[in-house]
N, C-alpha and C positions, 0 to 999 in steps of 0.2 A: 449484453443479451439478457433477457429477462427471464425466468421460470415458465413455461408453460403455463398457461390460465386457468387452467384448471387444477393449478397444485395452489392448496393453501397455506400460504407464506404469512406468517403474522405478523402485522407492519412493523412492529420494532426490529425483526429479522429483516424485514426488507429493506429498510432504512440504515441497518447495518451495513449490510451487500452492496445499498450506494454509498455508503463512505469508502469501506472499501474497494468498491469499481473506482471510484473516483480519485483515489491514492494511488493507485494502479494507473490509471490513463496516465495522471499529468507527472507519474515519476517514470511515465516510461517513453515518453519521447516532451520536447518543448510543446506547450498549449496553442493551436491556432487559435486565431480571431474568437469564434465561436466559441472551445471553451474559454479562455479570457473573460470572456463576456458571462459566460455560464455562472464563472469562478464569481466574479465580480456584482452578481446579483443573488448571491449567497445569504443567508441572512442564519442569528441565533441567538439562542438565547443568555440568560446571566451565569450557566454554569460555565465550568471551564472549559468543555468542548466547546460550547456553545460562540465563549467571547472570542476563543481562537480561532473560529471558523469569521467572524463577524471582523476581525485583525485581517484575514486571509483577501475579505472580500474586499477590505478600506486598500489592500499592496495592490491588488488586481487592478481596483479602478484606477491607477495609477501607471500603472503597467503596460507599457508597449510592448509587440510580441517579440522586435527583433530586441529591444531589450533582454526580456526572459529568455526568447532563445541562445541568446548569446551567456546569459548567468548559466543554460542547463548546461554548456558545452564548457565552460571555465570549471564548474561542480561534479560533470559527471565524465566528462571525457577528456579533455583539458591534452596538453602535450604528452603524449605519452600517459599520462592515469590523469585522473580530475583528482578536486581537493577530496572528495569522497568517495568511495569503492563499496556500492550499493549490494553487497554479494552476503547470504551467510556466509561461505566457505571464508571468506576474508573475515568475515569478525569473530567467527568462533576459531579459528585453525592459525589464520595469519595468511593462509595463500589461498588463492584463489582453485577453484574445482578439484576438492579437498572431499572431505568422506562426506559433510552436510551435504552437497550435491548427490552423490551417489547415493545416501538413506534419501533424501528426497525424491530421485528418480524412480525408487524402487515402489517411493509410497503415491505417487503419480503414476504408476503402472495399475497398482492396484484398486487404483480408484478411475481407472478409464478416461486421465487426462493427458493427452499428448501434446506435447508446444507445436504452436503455431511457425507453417514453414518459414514463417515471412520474419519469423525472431529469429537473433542468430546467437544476442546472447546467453548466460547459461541460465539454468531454470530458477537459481537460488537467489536470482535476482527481487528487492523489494517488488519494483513493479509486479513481478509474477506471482509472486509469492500473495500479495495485496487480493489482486484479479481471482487466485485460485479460490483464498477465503472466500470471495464474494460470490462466487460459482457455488462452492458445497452450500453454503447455508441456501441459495433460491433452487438450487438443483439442477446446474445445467449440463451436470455428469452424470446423470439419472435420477435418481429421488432427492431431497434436500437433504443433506449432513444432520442427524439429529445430535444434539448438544454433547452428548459425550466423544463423538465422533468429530466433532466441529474442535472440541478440547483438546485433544488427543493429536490433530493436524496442527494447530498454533501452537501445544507447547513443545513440541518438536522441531516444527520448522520456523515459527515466525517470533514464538517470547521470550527465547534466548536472545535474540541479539537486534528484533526490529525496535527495540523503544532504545537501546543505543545508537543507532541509527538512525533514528528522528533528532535525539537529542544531536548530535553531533550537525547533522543540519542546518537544526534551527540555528548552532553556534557556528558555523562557515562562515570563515572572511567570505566569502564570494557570495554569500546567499542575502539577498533581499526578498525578491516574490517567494523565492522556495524557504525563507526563514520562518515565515508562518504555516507554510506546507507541513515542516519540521516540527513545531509547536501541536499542528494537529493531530498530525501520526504520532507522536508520542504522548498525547492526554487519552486519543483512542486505543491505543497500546495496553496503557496502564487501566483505562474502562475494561477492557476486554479480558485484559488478564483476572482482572478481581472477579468479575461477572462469572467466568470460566471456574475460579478457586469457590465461590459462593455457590454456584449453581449446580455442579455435578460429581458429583462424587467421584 
């Protein structure tokens, strides 16, 4: 969902928001047709997000969906746990819906976002965690997050443990399509993180 039209969103902010939506969507359930295709005509440039997203789009075109669907389920769900446990609670504590979860919920109370009925799992998930970022910055919780506040939610909730979390990813036996997924969320990670350390005090 995009910002109201009449909020002005400076496109590097907005272009932020779809990386982040877009890490969001396809870490939070397997990609139909549609996005495949989306993924697949991706394009970037020579920096290192850039090539990695350009990596992301050469897996994609390649990519069948029951393929992927069947790599999200061996990675994220798998028998009893997938190769990867997409949770802070799990990378900062070791167990799952652990104190991260609760300081999370408290600061998602605060800021007027309530998870969606139709989710069942918990809030500290990548996916959600991804989707919120991209919500404060365009403003779909009332005004856009300005930069210290935008800081202040990631280095709490998402740059402790989401660039290990990509990295560990991109290096899964099981990960082909999502190996590059993996590579992107962690160059954007580390962009975001320095941008955050350089930009606000």
């Amino acid at each position: 969902m995009n910002a109201a039209p009449d909020r002005q969103i400076p496109e590097e902010d907005r272009l932020r928001a779809d990386l982040y939506n877009f890490l969001g969507l396809i870490l939070s359930a397997p990609p139909d047709d549609g996005l495949l295709a989306q993924t697949a005509a991706l394009s970037g440039d020579d920096s290192d997000l850039g090539r990695a997203i350009v990596q992301l789009a050469d897996v994609a075109k390649r990519s069948g969906r029951k393929k992927v669907e069947s790599e999200f389920g061996r990675l994220f769900i798998g028998l009893g746990r997938g190769e990867v446990l997409p949770y802070a609670s799990y990378y900062l504590t070791g167990f799952l819906n652990e104190k991260p979860l609760a300081s999370l919920r408290r600061d998602m109370t605060a800021r007027g976002m309530v998870r969606s009925e139709t989710v069942f799992e918990p809030e500290d998930g990548i996916a959600s965690l991804m989707e919120m970022m991209g919500a404060m910055i365009v403003g779909r919780f009332g005004a856009p997050a300005n930069v210290s506040t935008q800081k202040d939610f990631f280095n709490k909730h998402v740059g402790p443990w989401a660039g290990h979390f990509f990295a560990d990813l991109e290096g899964a036996k099981n990960a082909v399509f999502y190996a590059p997924v993996g590579t992107v969320g962690r160059v954007f990670m580390d962009i975001e993180a320095e941008a955050f350390r350089m930009g606000a005090g």
